[in-house]
N, C-alpha and C positions, 0 to 999 in steps of 0.2 A: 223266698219272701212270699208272704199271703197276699194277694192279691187284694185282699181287705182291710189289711192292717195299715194303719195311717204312716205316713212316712214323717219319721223326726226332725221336724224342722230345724233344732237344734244343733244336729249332725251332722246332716246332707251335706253334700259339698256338690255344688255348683260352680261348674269352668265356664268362661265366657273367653273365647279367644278373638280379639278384634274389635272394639268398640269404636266401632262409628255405628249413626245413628240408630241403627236398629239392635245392638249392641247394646246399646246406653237406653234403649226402650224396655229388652226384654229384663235387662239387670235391675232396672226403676222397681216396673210391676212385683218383679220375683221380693225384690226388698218388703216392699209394701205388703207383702203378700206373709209377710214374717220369715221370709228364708232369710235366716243367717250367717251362714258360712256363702259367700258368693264371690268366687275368683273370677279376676277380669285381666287381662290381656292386652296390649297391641305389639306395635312393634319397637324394638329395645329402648330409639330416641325418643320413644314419646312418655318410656316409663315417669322421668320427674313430674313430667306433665299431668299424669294421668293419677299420682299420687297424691297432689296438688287439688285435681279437679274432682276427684270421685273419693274422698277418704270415709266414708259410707262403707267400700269393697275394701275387699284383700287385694289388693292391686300388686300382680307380681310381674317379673321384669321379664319373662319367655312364656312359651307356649308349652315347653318342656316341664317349666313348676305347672302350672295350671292340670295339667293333663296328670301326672303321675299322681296329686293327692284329689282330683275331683272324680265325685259318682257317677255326675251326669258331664259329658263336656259337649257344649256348643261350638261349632266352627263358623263364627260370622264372618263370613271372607268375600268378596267378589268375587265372584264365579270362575273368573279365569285364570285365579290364584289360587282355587283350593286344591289342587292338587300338590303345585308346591308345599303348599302349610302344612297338607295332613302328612306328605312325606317328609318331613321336617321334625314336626311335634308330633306324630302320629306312634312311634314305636318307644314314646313315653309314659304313652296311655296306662292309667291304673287297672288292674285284672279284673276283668269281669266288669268293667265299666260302661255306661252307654254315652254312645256318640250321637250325637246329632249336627246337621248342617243347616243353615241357612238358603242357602243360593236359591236363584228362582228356574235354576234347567238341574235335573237332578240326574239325570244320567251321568255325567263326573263327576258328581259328588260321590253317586253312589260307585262308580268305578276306584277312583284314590281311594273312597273308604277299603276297599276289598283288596286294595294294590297292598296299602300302606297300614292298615289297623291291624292289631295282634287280633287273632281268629275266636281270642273266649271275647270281645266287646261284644255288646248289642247295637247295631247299626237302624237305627230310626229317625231317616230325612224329616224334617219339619220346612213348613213356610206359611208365612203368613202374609195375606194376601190383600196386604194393605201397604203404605209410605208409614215413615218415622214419625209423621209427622198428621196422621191419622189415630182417631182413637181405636186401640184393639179390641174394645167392646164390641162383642156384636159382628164380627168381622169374619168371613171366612179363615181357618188355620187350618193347613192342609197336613194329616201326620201320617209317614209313609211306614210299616212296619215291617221294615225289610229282609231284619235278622234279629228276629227278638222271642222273647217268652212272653205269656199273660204278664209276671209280675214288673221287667222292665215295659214292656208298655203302660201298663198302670202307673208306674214309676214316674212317666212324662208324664200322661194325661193327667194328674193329679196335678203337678206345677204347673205344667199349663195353662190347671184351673185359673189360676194367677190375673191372666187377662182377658179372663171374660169371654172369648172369641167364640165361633160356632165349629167344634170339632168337624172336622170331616177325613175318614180314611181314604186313602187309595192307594194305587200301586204309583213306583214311578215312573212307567211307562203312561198311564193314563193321566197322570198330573205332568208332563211336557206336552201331550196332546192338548189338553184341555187350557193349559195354560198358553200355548200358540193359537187356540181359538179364541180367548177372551182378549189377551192382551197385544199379542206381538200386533196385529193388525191395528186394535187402536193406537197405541203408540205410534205407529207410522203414521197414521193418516193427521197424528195432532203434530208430528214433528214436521210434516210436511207441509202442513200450513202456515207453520212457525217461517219455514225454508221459504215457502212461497213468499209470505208477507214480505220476509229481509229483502227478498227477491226484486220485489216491487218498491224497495222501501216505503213499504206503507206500515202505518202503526194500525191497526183494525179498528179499534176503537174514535179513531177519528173519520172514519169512513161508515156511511150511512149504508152500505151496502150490510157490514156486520156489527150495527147496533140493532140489540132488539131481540128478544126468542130467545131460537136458538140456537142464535149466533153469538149470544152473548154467553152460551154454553161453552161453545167452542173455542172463543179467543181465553174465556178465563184459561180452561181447560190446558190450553195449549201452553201461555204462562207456567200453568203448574208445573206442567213438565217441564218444561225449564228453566224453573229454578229450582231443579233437583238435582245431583251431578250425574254426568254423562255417563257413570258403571250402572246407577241403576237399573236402566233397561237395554246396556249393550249387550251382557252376558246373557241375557235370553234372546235377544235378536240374533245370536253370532254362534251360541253352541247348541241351541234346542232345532235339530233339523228339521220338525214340524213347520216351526215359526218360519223358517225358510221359504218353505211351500208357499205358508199362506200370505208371506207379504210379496210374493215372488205374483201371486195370482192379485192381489191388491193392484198391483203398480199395473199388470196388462188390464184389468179391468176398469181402472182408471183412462187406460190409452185408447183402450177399442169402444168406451161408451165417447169420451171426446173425439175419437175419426167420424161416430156417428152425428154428434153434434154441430163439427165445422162442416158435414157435408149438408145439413138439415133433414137429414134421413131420418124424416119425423115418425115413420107407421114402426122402423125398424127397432128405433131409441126406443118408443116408448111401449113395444111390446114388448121388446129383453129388459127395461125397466118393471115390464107390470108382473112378467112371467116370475122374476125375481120375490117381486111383493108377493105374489101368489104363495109363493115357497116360503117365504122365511114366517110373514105373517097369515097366511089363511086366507088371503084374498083384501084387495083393498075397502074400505067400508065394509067391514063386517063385522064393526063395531067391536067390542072389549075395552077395558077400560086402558086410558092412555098416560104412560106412565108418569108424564112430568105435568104440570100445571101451568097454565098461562100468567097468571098474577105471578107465580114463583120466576118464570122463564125470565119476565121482564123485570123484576127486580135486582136483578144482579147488572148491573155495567160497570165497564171501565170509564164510558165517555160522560164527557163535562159538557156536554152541549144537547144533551137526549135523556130525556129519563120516558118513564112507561106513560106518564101522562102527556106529555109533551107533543106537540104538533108536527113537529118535526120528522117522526115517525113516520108521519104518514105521505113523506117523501122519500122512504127505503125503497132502494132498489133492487130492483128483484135479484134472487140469487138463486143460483146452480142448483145448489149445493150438491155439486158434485161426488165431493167426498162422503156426502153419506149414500148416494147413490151406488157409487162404485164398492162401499160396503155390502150392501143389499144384493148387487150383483155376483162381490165373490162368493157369500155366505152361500149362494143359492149356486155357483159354479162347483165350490168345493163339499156340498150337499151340509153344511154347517146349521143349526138349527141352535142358535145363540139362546134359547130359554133354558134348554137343558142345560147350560152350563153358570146358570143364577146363582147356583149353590157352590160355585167356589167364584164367587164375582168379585173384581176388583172395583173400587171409586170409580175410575176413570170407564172402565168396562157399561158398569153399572148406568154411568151417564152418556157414554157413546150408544147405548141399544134406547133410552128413554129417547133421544133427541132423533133418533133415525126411528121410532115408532110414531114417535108424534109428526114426524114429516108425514110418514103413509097413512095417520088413521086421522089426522085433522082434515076435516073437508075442504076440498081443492086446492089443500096446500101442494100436495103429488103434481096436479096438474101446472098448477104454476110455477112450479122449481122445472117440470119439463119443458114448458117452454120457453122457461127465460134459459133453459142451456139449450134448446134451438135456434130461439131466433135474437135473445137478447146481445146484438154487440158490444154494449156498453162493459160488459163482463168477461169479455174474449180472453183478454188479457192476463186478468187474474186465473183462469181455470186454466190458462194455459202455461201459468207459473207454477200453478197447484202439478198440472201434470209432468214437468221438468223435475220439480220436488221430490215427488214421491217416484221418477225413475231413477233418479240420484239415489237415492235414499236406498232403495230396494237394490243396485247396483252396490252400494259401500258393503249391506250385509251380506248379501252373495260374496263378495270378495272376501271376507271372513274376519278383515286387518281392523282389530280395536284401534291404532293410531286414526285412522282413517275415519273413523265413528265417532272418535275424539270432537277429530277437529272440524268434521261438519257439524257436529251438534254443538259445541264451545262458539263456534263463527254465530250461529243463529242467536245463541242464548245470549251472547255479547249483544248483537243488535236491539235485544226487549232488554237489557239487562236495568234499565234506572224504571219499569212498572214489573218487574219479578212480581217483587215483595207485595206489592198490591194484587196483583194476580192470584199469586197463591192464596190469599185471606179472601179473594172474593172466591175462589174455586172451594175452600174449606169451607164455608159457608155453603156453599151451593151442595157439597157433599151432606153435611150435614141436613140441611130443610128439604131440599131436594130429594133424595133417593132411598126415605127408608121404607116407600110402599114400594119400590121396586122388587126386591128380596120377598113379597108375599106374590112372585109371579111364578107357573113354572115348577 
């Protein structure tokens, strides 16, 4: 095939195996986009269903029709089933066809692909580095081209064109690294907040401590993630060994910055706090510009008792913020330098590095978040629920057991569960006004 020559929208045939949400996101774009022929997929019980729901698609009843008459086939599967799938459907694959996967840890992808693929497919990882529930505009799409020629790579890149997104190659060795740098750490430190808060049963937003900033970053944020379901981010917590690392170094540096603070070993906290800032940012006040806005910060709340002009505010109690500290510490432990990795950023990524720059580059905010985790007791409590949290937490993924990931993250999500739905729409908003000067950093 000429690597110039347009591909027949008419013809193509596009596999889609597995539609849930991001399934039913890329099938949406590709339609709109004029693709025609578009086979879709799940699992056998939900065929009526999905005949029903999607009659737009060629909706067939196995992974086996899908695969044998499509060009291009998608594996939308959670991560810790594509192995299964691809040795299942895998050795029905059409000749000379290209595969692609979805999952967010690509080294078993790309292994079942090489177990279970007949040897003439083209093997070309894709991920998109955003939720379902994001627009793919503009979005990082990471495409891996791992066993391909010019004209199948062209082949995706061209549909791809489809949603907008911002191409970006790499290997998949560097996209599990880079992807354990952006994300597995954030995710822990919002799921651990989430843990904390159930912890204390406290709702955050009725607590003056995290109305306001950006804390009002953080609770949305935390919401988000949990009203999203628990595979999202187990299969890259649990099979990307990277992620291991660095939520393995999160959770001690969360422990050894609070032995420093219960003992008030004030010169030691806040020199391996400044040493950190030194590292990650170039020194504290050294000015650049700071990624999020204040007027933006305080517009977003969940609470019915505070808004940004309210007086109220000005009885906030001071906070830790630990958990962005103990960021700062790992990034600057594990030699991590979060700007070079802007160019495959996720949402959540995107707004964890703006709310931990604006802690270090607003004036005397550093200082006051140090010494309210030295001397402030009023907040003992919660940072030390924070730190329970996240060694839970980091303990469940070490252990490896998805049941286990389950049911600590379903326990939490139950406890926010009747302000999800609100969370999520204030956090989508927050993505959207919020973060799109961040991507011109870096």
């Amino acid at each position: 095939m000429d690597t110039q020559r347009p591909i027949d929208r008419d013809t193509f045939e596009i596999g889609i195996i597995g539609m849930g949400d991001m399934g039913r996101l890329y099938a949406r774009h590709f339609a709109q986009a004029g693709w025609k022929r578009i086979n879709v997929c799940d699992l056998p019980e939900k065929f009526e269903q999905l005949k029903y729901e999607l009659p737009q698609y060629n909706v067939l009843a196995n992974g086996h029709l899908a695969s044998r008459r499509s060009d291009w086939i998608i594996y939308s599967v959670e991560a810790k089933f594509i192995d299964a799938v691809v040795k299942q459907f895998g050795p029905s694959t059409k000749v000379g066809a290209i595969v692609s996967g979805q999952t967010s840890v690509k080294a078993p992808e790309i292994q079942a692909f090489e177990s279970h693929l007949p040897s003439d497919t083209h093997l070309i990882p894709i991920h998109s580095m955003h939720g379902p529930n994001v627009s793919p505009a503009g979005q990082p799409l990471v495409i891996i081209p791992h066993r391909s020629t010019p004209a199948s790579l062209h082949t995706v890149e061209s549909i791809l064109a489809s949603l907008s997104s911002q191409i970006v190659h790499l290997s998949a060795a560097d996209h599990d690294r880079i992807t354990a740098d952006t994300q597995a750490v954030t995710h822990l430190a919002f799921k651990s907040m989430g843990t904390a808060w159930m912890t204390r049963t406290s709702f955050p937003w009725e607590d003056l401590t995290y109305v306001g900033g950006i804390d009002n970053v953080k609770v949305a944020m935390t919401l988000r993630i949990y009203s999203n379901k628990w595979h999202v981010y187990a299969g890259l917590a649990l099979l990307n060994p990277a992620a291991r690392r660095q939520i393995k170094q999160y959770a001690r540096s969360v422990n050894e910055l609070f032995s420093l603070m219960i003992q008030e070993r004030a010169d030691e906290f806040k020199a391996r706090v400044r040493a950190a800032c030194d590292y990650v940012f170039g020194g504290v006040g050294h000015g650049g510009d700071v990624l999020l806005a204040d007027a933006l910060l305080d517009e977003y709340t969940l609470s019915s008792s505070a808004s940004p002009k309210s007086p109220i505010l000005d009885a906030k109690t001071p906070n830790s913020h630990l958990s962005l500290l103990a960021m700062i510490d790992c990034w600057h432990t594990l030699s991590i330098q979060p700007y070079k990795h802007l160019i495959v950023q996720t949402p959540p990524f995107r707004l964890w590095l703006g709310i931990v720059e604006y802690l270090v580059k607003t004036p005397g905010m550093l200082d006051a978040a140090m010494d309210a985790a030295l001397f402030c007791k009023d907040i003992r409590a919660d940072d030390l629920a924070f730190v329970a949290a996240a060694a839970g937490w980091a303990q469940t993924i070490d252990m490896g057991h998805f049941d286990s990931y389950q049911h600590r993250f379903e326990e939490t999500q139950k406890f926010f569960e009747a302000r999800l739905l609100e969370g999520k729409k204030v956090s989508a908003s927050i993505i959207e006004k919020v973060t799109t000067n961040i991507g011109k950093k870096g």
